[in-house]
C-alpha positions in Angstrom: 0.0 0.0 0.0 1.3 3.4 -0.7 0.4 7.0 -0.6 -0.4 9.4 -3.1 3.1 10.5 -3.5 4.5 7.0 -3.8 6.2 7.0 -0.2 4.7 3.7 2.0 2.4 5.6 4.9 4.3 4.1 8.1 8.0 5.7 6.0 6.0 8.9 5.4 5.3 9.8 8.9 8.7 8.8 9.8 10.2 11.4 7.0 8.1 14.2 7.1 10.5 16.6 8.3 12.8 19.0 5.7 15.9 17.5 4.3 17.9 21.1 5.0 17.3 20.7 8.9 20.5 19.9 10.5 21.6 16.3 12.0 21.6 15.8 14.7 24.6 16.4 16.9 26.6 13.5 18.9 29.0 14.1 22.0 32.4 13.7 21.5 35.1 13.9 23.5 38.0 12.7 21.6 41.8 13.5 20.6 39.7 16.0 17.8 38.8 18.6 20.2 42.9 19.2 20.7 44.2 22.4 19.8 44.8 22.1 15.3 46.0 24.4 13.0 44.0 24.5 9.6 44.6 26.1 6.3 43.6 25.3 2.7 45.4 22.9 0.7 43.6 23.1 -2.3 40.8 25.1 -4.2 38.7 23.8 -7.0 35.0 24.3 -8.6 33.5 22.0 -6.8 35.0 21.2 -3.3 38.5 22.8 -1.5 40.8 20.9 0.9 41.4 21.7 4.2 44.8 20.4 6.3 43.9 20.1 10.1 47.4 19.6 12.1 46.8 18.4 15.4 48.7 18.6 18.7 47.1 17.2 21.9 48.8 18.6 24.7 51.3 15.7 25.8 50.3 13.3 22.7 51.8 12.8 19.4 51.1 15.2 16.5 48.7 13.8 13.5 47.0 14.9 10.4 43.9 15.2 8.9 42.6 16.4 5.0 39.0 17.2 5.5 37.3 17.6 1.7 34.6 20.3 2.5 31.3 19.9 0.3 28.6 22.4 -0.5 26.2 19.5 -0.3 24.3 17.8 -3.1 20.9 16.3 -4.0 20.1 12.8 -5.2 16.9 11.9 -6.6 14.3 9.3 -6.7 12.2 9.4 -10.1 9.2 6.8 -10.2 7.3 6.8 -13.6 3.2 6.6 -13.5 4.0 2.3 -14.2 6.1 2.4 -11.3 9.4 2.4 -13.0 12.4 3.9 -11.5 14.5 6.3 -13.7 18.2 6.0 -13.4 20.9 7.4 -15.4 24.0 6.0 -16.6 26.8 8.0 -16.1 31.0 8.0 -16.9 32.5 8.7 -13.3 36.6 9.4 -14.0 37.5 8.8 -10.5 36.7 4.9 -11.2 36.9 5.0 -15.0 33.7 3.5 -15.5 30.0 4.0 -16.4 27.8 3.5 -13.4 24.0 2.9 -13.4 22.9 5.9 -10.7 20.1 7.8 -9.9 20.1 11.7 -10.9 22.1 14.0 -8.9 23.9 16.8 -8.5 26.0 19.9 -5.9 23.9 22.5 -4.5 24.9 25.7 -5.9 25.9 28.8 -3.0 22.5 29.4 -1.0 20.4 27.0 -3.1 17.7 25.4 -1.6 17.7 21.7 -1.6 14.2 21.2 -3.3 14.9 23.5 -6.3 18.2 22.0 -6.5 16.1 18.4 -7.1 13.9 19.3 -9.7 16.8 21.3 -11.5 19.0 18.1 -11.5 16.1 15.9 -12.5 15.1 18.1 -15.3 19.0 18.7 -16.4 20.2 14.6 -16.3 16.9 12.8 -17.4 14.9 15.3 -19.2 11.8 14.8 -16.8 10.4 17.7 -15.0 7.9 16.1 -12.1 4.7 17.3 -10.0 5.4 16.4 -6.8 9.1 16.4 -5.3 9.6 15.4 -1.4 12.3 14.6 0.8 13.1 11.0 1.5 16.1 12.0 4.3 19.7 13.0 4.1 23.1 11.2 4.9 26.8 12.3 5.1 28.2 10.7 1.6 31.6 9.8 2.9 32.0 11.2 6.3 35.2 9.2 6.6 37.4 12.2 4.8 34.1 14.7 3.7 31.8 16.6 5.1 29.3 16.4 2.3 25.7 16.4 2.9 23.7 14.5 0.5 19.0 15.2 0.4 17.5 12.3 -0.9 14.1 13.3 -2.8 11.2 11.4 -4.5 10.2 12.7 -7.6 6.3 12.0 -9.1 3.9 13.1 -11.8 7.0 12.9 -14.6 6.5 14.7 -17.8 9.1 14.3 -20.4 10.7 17.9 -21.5 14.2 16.9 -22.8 17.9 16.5 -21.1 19.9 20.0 -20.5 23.1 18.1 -20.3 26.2 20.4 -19.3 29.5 20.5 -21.2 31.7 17.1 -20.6 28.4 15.3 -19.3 28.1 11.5 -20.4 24.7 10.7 -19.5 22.8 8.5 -20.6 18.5 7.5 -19.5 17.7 3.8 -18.2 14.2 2.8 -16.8 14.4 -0.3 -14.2 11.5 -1.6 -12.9 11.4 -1.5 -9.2 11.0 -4.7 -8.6 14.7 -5.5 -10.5 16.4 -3.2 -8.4 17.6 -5.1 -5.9 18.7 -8.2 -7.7 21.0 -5.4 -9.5 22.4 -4.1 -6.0 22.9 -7.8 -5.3 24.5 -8.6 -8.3 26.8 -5.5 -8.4 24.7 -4.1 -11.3 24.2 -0.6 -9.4 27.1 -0.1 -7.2 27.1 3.6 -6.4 26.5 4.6 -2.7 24.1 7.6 -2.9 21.9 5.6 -5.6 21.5 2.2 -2.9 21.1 4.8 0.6 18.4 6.7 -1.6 16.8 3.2 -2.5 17.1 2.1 1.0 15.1 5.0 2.6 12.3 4.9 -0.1 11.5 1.0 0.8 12.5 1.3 4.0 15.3 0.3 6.2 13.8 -2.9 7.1 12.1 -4.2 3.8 12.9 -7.3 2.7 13.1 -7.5 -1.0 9.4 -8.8 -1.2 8.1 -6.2 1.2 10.1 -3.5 -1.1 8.0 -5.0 -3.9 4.6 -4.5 -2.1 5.8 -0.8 -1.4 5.7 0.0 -5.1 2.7 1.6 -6.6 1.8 3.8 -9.3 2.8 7.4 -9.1 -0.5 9.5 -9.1 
């Protein structure tokens, strides 16, 4: 059973909040709140470097490169039939074409939401009706800060890709009940695309209960 916007009920109520809300914050009372030096190590269109040097009074010295992130937006298109839109698309850093959902950085003071239906519209050539926010997640917290919004997009109507210069993209429709089987089999292997998957079904679906969580997109 779902609702009108594609979202099961019981995951509805449990998302209903704004994707630009902060997370929550954890105590900590580590080596990382020792004194640190900081400066920028490098500058670029898209994300900058910064050096953190360490020294906890009466330890030893270390290092850390923190990649700091303007944020991004991933989204979640369901067709009318309840197909999923993905995109394939040539990522450089592992010189391959990956099977993904749309996405895209959030440009200086841009609101999440707009951000969505820009990068839809921009990487699949769908403009939808209805966009709302699925949850957010720190991409790779392990060396960036980068916040990633997770939307559902509904009510698609085809307008035509606005690729930008040096894009390889490419449209793929996947019925929902494949995708799975393809995280499975290492057919879609990038992160964003299987967390954004994972908070439309539901953290607990089996792939059978994901199944019955599918319905037309109204």
């Amino acid at each position: 059973m779902t609702s009108g916007t594609g979202v099961p009920p019981v995951f509805k109520l449990q998302w209903a909040g704004e994707t630009s809300a902060p997370l929550p914050a954890l105590p900590y009372h580590g080596s990382m709140t020792a004194p640190f030096t900081s400066r920028i190590t490098h500058e670029g269109p898209v994300f900058r470097v910064e050096r953190r040097e360490y020294a906890p009074p009466g330890g030893r010295a270390f290092v850390r490169d923190i990649v700091r992130h303007p944020g991004a937006v991933t989204i979640l298109p369901v067709l009318d039939d309840g197909g999923i839109v993905f995109v394939r698309n040539y990522r450089v850093a592992v010189d391959a074409p990956l099977l993904e959902l749309p996405a895209g950085k959030l440009e200086r003071g841009e609101d999440p939401k707009e951000a969505a239906g820009r990068e839809l519209e921009e990487e699949t050539g769908y403009r939808a009706a209805a966009i709302v926010p699925l949850g957010q997640f720190f991409t790779t917290p392990g060396f960036s800060d980068e916040r990633m919004h997770a939307f559902l997009a509904t009510g698609l109507t085809h307008v035509g890709q606005r690729l930008e210069p040096g894009e390889e993209i490419t449209v793929e429709t996947v019925p929902s009940v494949e995708v799975w089987p393809m995280i499975r089999d290492g057919a879609i292997r990038d992160g964003k695309t299987i967390a954004a998957l994972a908070l439309w079904f539901g953290f607990a679906a089996t792939p059978s209960c994901a199944a019955s969580h599918v319905g037309t997109a109204r």
